[in-house]
NUNULUM-552789 format. One record per atom (N, C-alpha, C): x, y, z negated; residue in one letter. Coordinates in steps of 0.1 Angstrom, whole numbers, plus 5000, padded with zeros to 4 digits. Layout:
// residues N
XYZA;...
//
This chain:
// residues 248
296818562739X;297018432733X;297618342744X;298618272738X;299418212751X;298918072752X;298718002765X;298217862769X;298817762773X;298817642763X;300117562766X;299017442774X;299017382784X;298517282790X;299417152788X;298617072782X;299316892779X;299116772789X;299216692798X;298516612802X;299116482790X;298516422799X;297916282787X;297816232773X;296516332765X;296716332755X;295616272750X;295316152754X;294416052748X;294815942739X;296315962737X;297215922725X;298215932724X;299115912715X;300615892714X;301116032715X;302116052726X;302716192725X;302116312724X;301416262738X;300416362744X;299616472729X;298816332727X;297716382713X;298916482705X;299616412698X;300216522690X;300916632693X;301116622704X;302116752707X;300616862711X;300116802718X;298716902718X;297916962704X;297816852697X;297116892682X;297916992677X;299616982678X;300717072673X;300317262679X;300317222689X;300117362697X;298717452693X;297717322688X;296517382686X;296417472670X;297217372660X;297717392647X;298417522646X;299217552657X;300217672660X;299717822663X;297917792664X;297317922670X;297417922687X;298317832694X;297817852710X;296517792714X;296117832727X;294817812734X;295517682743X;295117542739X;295117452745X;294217382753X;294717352763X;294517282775X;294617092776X;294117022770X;294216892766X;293216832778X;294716762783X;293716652799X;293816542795X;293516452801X;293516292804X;292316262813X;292816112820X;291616052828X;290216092826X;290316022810X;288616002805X;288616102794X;288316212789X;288216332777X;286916242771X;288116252756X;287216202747X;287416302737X;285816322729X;285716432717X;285916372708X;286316422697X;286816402686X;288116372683X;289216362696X;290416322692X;291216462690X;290916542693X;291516692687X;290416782672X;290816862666X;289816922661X;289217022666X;287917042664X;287217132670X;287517292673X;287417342682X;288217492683X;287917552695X;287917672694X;287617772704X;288617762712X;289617742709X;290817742713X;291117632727X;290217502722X;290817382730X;289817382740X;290617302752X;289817272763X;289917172768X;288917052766X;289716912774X;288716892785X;289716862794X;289416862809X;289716732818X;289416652821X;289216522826X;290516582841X;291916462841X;293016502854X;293416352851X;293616382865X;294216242868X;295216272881X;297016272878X;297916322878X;298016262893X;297716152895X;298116102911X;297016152919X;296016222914X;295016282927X;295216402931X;295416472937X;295316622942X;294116712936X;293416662939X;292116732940X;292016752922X;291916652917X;291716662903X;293016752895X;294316752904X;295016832897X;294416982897X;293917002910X;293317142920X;292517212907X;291417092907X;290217112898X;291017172881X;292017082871X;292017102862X;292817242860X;293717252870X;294317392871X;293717522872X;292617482883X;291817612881X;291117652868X;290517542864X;289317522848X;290317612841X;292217572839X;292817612826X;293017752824X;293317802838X;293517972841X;295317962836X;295618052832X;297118132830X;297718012824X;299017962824X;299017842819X;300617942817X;301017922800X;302417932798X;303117832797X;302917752790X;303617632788X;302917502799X;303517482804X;303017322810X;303817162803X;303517102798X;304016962791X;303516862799X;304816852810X;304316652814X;304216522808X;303316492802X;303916402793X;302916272797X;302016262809X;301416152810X;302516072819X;302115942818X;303015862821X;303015732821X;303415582827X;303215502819X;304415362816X;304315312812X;305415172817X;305015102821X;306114992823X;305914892829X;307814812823X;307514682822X;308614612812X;308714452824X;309614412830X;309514332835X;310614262844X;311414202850X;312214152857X;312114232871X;312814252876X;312514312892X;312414252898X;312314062899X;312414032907X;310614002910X;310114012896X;309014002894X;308014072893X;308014232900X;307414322900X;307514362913X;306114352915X;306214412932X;305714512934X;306314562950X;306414702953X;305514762950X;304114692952X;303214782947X;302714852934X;303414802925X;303314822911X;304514912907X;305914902915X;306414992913X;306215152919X;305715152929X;305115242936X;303715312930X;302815252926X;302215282913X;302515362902X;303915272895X;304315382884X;305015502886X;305715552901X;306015622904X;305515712907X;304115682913X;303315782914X;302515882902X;302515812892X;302315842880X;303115952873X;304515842871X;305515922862X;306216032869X;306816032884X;307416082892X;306616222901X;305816152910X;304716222920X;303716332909X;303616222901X;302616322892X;302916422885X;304016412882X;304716532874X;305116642884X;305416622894X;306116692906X;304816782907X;303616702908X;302516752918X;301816912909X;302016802896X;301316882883X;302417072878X;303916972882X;304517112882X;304417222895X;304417172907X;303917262918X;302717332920X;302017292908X;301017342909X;300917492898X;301517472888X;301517602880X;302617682881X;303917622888X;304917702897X;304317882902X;303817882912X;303417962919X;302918112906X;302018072895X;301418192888X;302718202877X;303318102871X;304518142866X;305718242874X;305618202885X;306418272891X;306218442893X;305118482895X;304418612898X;304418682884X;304218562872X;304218662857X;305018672855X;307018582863X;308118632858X;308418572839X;307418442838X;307418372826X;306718222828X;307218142816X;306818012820X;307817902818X;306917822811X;308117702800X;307617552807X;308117492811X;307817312816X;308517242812X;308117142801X;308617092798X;308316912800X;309516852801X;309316712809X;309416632801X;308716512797X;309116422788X;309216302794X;310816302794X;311716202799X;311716052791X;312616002791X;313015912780X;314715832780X;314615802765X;315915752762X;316515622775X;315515602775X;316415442783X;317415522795X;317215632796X;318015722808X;319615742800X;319415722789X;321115712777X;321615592780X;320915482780X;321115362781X;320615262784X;321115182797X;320415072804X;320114962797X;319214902797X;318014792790X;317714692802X;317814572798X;317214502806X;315514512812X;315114462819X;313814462824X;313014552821X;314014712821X;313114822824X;313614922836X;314414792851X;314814842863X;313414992860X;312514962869X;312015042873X;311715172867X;311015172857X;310815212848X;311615332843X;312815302839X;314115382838X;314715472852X;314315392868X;314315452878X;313715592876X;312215542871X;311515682872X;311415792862X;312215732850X;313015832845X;313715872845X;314715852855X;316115942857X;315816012870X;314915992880X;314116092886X;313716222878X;312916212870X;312516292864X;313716372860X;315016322853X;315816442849X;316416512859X;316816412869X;317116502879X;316316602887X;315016542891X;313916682896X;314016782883X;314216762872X;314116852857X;315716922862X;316916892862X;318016962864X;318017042873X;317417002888X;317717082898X;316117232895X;315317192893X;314017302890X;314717382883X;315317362869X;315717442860X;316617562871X;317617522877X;318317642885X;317617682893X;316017642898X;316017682909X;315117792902X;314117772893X;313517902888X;314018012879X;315217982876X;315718062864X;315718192864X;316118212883X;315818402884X;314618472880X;313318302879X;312018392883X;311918392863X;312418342859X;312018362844X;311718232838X;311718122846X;311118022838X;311917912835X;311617832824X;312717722819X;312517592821X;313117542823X;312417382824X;313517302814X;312817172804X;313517132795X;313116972797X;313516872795X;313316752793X;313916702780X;312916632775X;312116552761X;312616452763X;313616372753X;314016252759X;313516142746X;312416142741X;312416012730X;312615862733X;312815792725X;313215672720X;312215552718X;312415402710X;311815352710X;310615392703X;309415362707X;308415442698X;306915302697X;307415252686X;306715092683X;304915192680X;304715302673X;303215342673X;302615392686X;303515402691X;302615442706X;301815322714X;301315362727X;300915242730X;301115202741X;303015222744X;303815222752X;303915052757X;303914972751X;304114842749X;302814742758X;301714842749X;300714782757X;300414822768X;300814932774X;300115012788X;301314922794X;302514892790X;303614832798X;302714702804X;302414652794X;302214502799X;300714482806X;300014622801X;298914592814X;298714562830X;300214612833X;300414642849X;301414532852X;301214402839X;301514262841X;301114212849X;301014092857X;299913992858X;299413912849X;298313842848X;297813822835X;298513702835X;298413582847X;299313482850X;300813492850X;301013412833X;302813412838X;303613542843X;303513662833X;304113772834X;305513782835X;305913702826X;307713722827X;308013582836X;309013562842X;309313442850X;310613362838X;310313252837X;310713142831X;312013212826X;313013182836X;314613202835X;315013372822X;313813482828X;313913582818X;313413532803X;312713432795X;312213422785X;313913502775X;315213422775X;316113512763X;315813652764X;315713692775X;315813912776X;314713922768X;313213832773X;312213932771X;312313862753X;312613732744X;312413772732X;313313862731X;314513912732X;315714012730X;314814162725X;314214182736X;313614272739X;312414302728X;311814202726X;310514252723X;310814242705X;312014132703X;312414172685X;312814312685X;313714362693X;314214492691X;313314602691X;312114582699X;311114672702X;310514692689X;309814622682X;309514552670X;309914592656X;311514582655X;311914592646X;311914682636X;310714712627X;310614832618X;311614892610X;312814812611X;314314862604X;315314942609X;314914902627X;315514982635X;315315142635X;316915242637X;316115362643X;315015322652X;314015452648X;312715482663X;312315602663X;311615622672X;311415792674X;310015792667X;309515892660X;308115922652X;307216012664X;306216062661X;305116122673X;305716282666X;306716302654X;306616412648X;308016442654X;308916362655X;310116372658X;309716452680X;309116362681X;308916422698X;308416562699X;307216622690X;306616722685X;307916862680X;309016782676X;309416882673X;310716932682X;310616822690X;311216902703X;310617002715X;309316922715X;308717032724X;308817152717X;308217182704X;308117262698X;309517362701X;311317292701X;312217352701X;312617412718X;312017302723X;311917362741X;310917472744X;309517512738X;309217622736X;309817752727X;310517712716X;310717852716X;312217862713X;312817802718X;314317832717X;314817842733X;314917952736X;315517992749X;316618002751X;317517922741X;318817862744X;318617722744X;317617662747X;317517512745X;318217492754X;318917312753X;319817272761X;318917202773X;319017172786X;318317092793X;317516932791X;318616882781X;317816752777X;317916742762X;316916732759X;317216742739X;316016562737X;317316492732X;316816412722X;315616382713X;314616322712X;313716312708X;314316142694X;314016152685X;314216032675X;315315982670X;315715962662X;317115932653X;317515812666X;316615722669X;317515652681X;317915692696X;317315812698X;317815902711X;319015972711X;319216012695X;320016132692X;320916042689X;321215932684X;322415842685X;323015752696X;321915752704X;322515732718X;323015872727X;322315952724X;323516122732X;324316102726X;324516062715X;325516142706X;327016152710X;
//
């Protein structure tokens, strides 16, 4: 039985792409910070294991717990929505370590047994704003175009040993709870600075707008799903009617 390992699946992507794998007959591996029961269905199959992507040790710890890991899915992550002039280093350094370090740390760590089986799928979940720049998501978008590029160069570098690496690019995604984790790593005081008020309503009607293309949790689900078993997958596949019209 093959083991697909998810990190952050305490909602939004995470959760479904994991529930999907579980649905599928694989032996899943479902992490996040704080493991809560009842957000997968019950199964022999599942394992949720308390990781937290910027620590070492807890990566150490969740890795060992999972054993043989075929599939790995980075999908924890977080935002952050804001002016640059009004985001300080420390917060962007923060998300970096999150979306960037932690993915790095999380893939170097099941590197090594993929490599020895001569099998093994990673798949990265990037995002659309890497199609197209947006205002007051400098950083943010930084750390996802990191991601494709550590995703472009991995892909050549393991390919002799057997293993693939794909990046997940979805779109605006108004049910997630992208919006809110953004603005947690606000200050509570006067988040946006004055002069930004036009971007940020710009921004947040478009975010909003239930008429617009957006990407579904089913639409992301079934790209991973296509990065696991299509071994002609392309390197970055589109996630949501509005990702796939911005590749297009």
């Amino acid at each position: 039985m093959k083991t697909a390992l998810v990190t952050g699946c305490s909602s939004g992507f995470g959760l479904a792409i994991a529930r999907d794998f579980l649905e599928r007959g694989w032996r899943v591996v479902a992490t996040m910070r704080r493991p809560k029961e009842g957000l997968l269905p019950a199964s022999d199959r599942l394992t949720l294991l308390e990781l937290d992507v910027t620590d070492a040790a807890s990566i150490a710890r969740a890795v060992a717990a999972a054993g043989p890991v075929d599939v790995l899915v980075n999908n924890a992550g977080i935002g952050l929505l804001n002016a640059l002039e009004a985001t300080p280093v420390e917060t962007a350094r923060a998300l970096f370590e999150t979306n960037v370090l932690g993915l790095v740390a999380m893939t170097q760590a099941v590197v090594p047994a993929m490599r020895e089986r001569g099998a093994g799928i990673i798949v990265n979940i990037g995002s659309s704003v890497t199609l197209k720049p947006l205002p007051l998501l400098s950083v943010y978008t930084a750390s996802k175009h990191a991601v494709n590029g550590f995703s472009a160069v991995l892909a050549e570098e393991l390919a002799s040993f057997g293993i693939r690496v794909v990046t997940v690019l979805p779109g605006r995604a108004p049910a997630t709870r992208f919006g809110e984790n953004a603005r947690a790593l606000l200050p509570a005081e006067s988040p946006f600075p004055a002069p930004y008020a036009p971007l940020v309503a710009a921004f947040m009607a478009g975010f909003s707008d239930a008429d617009a293309p957006s990407t579904r949790e089913e639409d992301v689900v079934a790209a991973v799903r296509r990065a696991v078993e299509d071994p002609e997958a392309p390197l970055l596949i589109p996630a949501g009617a509005d990702a796939v019209a911005l590749a297009g």
